[in-house]
ROVEXMI-630384 format. One line per field, with one value per residue (C-alpha): x, y negated, z negated; residue in one letter. Coordinates in nm, 2 decimals, padded with zeros to 4 digits, always signed. Each point is the difference from the previous one (the first is absolute). Example, Ala and Ser with C-alpha at 12.3 -4.5 7.8 and 13.67 -1.06 7.14 Angstrom:
BEGIN
xx = +01.23  +00.14
yy = +00.45  -00.34
zz = -00.78  +00.07
residuo = A  S
This chain:
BEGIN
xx = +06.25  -00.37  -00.05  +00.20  -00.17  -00.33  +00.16  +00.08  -00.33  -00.09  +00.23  -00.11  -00.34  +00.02  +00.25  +00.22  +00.11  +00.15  +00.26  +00.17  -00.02  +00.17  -00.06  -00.17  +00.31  +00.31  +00.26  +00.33  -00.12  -00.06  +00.17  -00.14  +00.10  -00.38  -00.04  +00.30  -00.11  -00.36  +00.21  +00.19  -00.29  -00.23  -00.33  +00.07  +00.08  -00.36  -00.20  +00.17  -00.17  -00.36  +00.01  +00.09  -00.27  -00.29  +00.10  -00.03  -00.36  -00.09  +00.14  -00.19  -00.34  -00.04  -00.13  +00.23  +00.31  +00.23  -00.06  +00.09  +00.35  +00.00  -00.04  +00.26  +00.28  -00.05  +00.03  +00.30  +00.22  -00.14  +00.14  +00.33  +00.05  +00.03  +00.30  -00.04  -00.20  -00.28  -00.10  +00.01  -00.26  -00.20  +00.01  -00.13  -00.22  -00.19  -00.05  -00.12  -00.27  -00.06  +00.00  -00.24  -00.23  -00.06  -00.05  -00.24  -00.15  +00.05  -00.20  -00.28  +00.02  +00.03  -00.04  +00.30  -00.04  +00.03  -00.32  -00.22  -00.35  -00.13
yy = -08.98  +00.04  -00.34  -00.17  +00.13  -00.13  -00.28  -00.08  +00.09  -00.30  -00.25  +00.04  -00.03  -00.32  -00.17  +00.02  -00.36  +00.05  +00.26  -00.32  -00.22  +00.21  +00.02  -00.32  -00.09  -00.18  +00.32  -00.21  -00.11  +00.40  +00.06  +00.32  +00.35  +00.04  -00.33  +00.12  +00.34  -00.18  -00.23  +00.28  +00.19  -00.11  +00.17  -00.12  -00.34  +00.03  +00.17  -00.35  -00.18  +00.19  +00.01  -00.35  -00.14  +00.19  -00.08  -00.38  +00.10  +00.16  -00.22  -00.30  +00.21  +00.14  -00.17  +00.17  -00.16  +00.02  +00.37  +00.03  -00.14  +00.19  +00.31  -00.10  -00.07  +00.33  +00.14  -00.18  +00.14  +00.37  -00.08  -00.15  +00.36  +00.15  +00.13  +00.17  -00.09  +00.23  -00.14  -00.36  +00.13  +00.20  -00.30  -00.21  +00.26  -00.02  -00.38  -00.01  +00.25  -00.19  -00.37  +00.17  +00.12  -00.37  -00.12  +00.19  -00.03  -00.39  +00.01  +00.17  +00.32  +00.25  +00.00  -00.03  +00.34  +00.07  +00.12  -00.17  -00.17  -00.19
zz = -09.49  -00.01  -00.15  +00.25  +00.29  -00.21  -00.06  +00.33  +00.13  -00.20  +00.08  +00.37  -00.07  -00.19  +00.19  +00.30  -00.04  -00.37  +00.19  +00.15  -00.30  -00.26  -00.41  -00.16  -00.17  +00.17  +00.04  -00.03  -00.31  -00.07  -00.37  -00.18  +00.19  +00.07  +00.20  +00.19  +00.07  +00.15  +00.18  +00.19  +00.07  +00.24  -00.10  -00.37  +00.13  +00.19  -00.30  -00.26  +00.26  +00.09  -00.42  -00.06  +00.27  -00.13  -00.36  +00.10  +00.13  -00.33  -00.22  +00.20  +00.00  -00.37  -00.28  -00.20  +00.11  -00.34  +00.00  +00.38  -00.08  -00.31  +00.18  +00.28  -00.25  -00.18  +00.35  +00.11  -00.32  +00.15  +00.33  -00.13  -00.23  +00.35  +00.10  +00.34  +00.28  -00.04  -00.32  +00.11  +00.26  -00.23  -00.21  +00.27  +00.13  -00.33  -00.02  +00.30  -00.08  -00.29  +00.21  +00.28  -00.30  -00.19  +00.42  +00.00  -00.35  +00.04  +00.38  -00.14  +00.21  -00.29  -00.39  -00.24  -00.06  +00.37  +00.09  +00.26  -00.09  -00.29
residuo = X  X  X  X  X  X  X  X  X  X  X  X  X  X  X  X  X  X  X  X  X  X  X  X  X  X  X  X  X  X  X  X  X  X  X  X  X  X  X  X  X  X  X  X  X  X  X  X  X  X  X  X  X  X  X  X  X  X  X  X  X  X  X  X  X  X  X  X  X  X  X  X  X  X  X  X  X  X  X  X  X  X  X  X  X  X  X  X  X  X  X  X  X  X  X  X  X  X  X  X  X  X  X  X  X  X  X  X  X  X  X  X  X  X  X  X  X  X
């Protein structure tokens, strides 16, 4: 419960437009249980597409892009092991921790490492 509330704390922070537009991915051509559970759940569907628009931003800014898609693959089978809702959202709660930490690596404001300075 605690991670939704996080989680949701989130999603309203980054975006109130993604709340209208759904997951990333085209729900009638949904096919694993996971993609249906997002699909029928309306802050999932939001937090596929807060997750999906900064991975595009990442993904575009690093130098590193191989190992950005690398990492997002090995994330996707996490989130498809899922079988309730609160994992899927712990799931995406995580990458998106993870995305938001190379945005800011990638921008300059903090160190790999996470601390701030040179």
């Amino acid at each position: 419960m605690k991670t939704r509330i996080v989680f949701a704390t989130l999603l309203v922070a980054s975006s109130t437009a993604a709340f209208a537009d759904g997951p990333a991915f085209n729900c009638a051509k949904a096919s694993s249980q996971v993609e249906k559970m997002i699909c029928a759940d309306p802050t999932l569907s939001a937090a596929d597409s807060v997750n999906a628009d900064l991975y595009r931003e990442v993904l575009q800014a690093s130098d590193s892009q191989n190992q950005v898609k690398q990492q997002q693959r090995q994330w996707l089978r996490t989130r498809n092991a899922c079988q309730t809702v609160d994992c899927i959202a712990k799931a995406y709660d995580t990458r998106y921790n993870q995305l938001q930490h190379e945005r800011l690596v990638n921008s300059g404001a903090v160190n790999s490492d996470g601390s701030i300075g040179h």
